[in-house]
VEXFITI-545843 format. One record per residue: x, y, z of N, C-alpha, C in turn; residue in three letters. Coordinates in steps of 0.05 Angstrom, whole numbers. Layout:
BEGIN
neast_nnorth_nup_caeast_canorth_caup_ceast_cnorth_cup_residu
X_Y_Z_X_Y_Z_X_Y_Z_ala
...
***
This chain:
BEGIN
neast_nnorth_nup_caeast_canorth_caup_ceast_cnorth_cup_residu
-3048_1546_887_-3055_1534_862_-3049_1554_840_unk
-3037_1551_819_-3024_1559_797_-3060_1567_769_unk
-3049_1586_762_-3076_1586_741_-3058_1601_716_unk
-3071_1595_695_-3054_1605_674_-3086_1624_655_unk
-3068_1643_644_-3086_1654_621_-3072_1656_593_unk
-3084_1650_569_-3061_1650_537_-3079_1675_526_unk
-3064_1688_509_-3069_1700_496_-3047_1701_472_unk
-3066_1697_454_-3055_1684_414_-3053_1714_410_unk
-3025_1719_396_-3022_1741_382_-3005_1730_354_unk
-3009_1753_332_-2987_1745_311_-2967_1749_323_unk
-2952_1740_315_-2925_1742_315_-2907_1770_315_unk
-2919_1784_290_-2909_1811_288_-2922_1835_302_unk
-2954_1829_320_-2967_1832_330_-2957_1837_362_unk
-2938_1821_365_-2931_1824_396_-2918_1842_402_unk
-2925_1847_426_-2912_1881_438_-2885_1859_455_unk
-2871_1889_458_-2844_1903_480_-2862_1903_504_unk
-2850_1898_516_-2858_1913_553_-2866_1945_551_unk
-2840_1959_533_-2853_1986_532_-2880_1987_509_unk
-2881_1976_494_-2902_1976_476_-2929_1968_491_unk
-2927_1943_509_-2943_1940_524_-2958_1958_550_unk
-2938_1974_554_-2937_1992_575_-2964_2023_569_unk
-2945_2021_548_-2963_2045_525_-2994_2038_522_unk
-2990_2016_514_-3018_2007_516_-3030_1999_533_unk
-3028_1989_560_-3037_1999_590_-3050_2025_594_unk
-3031_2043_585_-3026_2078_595_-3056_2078_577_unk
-3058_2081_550_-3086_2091_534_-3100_2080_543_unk
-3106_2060_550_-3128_2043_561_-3147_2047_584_unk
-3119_2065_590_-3127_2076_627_-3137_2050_643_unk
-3111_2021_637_-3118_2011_655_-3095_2003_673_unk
-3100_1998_708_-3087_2016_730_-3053_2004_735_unk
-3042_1996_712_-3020_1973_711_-2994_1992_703_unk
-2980_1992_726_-2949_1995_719_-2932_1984_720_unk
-2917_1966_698_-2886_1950_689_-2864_1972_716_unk
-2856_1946_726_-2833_1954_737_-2810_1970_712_unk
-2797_1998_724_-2778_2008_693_-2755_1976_690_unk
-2756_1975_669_-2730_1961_652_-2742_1929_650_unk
-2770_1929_653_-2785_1902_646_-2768_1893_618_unk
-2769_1872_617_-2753_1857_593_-2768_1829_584_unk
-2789_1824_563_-2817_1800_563_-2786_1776_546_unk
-2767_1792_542_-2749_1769_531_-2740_1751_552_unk
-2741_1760_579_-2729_1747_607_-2760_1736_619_unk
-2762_1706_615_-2789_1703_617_-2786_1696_653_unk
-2812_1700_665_-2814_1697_688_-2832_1713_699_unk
-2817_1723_729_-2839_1739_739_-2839_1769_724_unk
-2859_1782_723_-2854_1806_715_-2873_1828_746_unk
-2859_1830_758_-2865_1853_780_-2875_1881_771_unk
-2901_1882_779_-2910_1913_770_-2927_1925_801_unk
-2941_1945_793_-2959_1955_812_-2986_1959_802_unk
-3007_1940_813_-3038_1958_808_-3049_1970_830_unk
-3052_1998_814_-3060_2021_830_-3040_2027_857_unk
-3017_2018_853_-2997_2029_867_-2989_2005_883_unk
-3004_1985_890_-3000_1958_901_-2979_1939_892_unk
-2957_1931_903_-2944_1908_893_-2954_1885_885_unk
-2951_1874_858_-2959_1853_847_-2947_1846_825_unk
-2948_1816_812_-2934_1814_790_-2957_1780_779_unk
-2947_1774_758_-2956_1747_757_-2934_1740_729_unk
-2926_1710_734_-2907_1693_706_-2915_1702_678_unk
-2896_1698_663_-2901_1712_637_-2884_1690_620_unk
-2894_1688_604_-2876_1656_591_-2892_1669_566_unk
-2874_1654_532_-2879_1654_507_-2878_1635_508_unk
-2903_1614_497_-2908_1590_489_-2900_1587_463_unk
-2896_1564_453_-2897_1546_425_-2933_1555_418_unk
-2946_1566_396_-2973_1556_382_-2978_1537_385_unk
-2956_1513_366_-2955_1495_355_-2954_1472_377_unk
-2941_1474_398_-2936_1456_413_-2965_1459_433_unk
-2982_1482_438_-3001_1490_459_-3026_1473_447_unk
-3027_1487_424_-3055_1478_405_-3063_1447_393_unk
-3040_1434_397_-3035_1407_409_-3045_1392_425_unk
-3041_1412_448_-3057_1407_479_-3081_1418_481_unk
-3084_1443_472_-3120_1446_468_-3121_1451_436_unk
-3144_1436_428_-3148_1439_401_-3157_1455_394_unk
-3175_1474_417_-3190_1488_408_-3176_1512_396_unk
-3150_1508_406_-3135_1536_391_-3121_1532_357_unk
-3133_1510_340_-3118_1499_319_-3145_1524_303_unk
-3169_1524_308_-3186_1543_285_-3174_1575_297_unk
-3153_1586_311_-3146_1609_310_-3133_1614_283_unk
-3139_1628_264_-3122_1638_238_-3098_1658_244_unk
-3085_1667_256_-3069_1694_262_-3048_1688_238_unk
-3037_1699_231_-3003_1692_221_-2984_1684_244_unk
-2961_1669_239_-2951_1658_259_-2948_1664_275_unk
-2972_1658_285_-2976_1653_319_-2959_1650_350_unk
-2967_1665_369_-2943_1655_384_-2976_1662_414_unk
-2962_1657_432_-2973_1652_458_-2965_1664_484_unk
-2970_1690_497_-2963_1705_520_-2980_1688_540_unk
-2962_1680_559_-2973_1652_575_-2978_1676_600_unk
-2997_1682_622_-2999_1690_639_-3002_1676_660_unk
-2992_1668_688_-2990_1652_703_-2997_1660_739_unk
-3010_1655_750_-3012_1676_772_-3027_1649_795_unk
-3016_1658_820_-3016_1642_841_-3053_1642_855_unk
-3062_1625_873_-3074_1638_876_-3088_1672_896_unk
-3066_1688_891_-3071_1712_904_-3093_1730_884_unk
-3115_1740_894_-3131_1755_874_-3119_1779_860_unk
-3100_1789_882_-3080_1807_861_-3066_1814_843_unk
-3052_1776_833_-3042_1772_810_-3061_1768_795_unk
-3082_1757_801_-3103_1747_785_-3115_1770_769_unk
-3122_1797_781_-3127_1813_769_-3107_1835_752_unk
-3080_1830_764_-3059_1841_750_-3062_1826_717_unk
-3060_1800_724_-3054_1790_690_-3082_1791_676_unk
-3105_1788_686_-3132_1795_677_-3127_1821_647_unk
-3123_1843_678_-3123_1870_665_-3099_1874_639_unk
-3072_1855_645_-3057_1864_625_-3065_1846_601_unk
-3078_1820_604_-3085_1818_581_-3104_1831_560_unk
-3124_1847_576_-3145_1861_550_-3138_1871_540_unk
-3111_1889_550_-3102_1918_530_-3088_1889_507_unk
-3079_1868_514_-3061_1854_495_-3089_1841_463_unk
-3120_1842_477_-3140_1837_467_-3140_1853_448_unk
-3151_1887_473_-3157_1907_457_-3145_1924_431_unk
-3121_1921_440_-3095_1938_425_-3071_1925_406_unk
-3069_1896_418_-3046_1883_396_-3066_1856_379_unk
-3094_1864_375_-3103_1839_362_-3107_1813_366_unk
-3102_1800_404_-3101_1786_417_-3124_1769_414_unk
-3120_1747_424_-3152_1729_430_-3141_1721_454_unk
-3157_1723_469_-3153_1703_497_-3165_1686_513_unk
-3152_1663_519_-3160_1631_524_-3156_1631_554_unk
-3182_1615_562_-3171_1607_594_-3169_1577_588_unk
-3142_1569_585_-3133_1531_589_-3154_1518_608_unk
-3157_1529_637_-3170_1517_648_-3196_1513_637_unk
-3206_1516_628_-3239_1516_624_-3240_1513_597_unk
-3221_1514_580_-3220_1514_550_-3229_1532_534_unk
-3244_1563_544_-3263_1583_535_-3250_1604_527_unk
-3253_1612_503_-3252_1638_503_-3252_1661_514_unk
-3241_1679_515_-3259_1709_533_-3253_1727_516_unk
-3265_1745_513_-3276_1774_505_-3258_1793_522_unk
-3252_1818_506_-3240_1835_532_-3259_1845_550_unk
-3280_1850_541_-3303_1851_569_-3297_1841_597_unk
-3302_1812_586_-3295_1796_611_-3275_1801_620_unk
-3254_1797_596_-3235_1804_614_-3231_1823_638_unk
-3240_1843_635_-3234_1880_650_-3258_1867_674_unk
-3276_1851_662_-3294_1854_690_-3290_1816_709_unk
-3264_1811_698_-3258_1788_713_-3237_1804_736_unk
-3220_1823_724_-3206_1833_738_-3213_1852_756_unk
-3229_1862_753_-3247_1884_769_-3259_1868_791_unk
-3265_1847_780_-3281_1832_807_-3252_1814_829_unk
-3229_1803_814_-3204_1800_823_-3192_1820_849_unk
-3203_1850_830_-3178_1869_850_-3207_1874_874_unk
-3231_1880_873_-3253_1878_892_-3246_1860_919_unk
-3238_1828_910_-3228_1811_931_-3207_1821_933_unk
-3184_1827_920_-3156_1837_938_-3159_1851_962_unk
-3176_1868_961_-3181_1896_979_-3199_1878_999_unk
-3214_1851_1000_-3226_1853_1025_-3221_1820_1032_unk
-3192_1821_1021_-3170_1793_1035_-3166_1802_1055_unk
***
């Protein structure tokens, strides 16, 4: 089963892979981009947490076309808006891979982030401790 996570950034707001990377690294959280990641080639993006193979889908949504489908994203104000779609199977590995790369996208590029499924908000809190509890199950799959 497929699960997605959004996170609304401005537009001018959105990181590079290396920009993103960077901001992993300060964060000290345990995510390394395969070298020569490219977020313009949407798909899988293959990394390692904590040295583990893992990756989860990476798609740029439409705002305009998403917030459509959930309303709840029409009271986000950002300047033009765009949408880092996170997509992950159900393996807890991915799950906590895209968890973790979204907070630094929270913490550090001004992000908000939406779970579609449930329609809710999350905090980077949660976030770091959705993922923490994610990579917990990886280790005792």
């Amino acid at each position: 089963m497929s699960m997605a996570l959004f996170v609304i950034l401005a537009d001018d707001r959105s990181p590079t892979a290396v920009a993103w990377q960077k901001g992993l690294n300060e964060h000290d959280v345990p995510i390394q981009f395969v070298k020569g990641t490219n977020l313009r080639r949407q798909g899988v993006i293959p990394l390692r947490l904590r040295g583990r193979k893992s990756s989860f889908q990476f798609f740029i949504e439409s705002f305009a076309e998403m917030s459509a489908e959930y309303p709840q994203l029409a009271n986000i104000t950002l300047p033009s808006p765009v949408i880092y779609s996170m997509v992950y199977q159900g393996d807890f590995l991915e799950a906590a891979s895209a968890f973790y790369a979204a907070s630094v996208l929270v913490a550090r590029f001004g992000g908000v982030a939406f779970d579609p499924s449930g329609s809710d908000f999350i905090t980077e809190g949660e976030l770091l401790d959705a993922a923490r509890e994610f990579e917990v199950l990886a280790r005792h799959k």
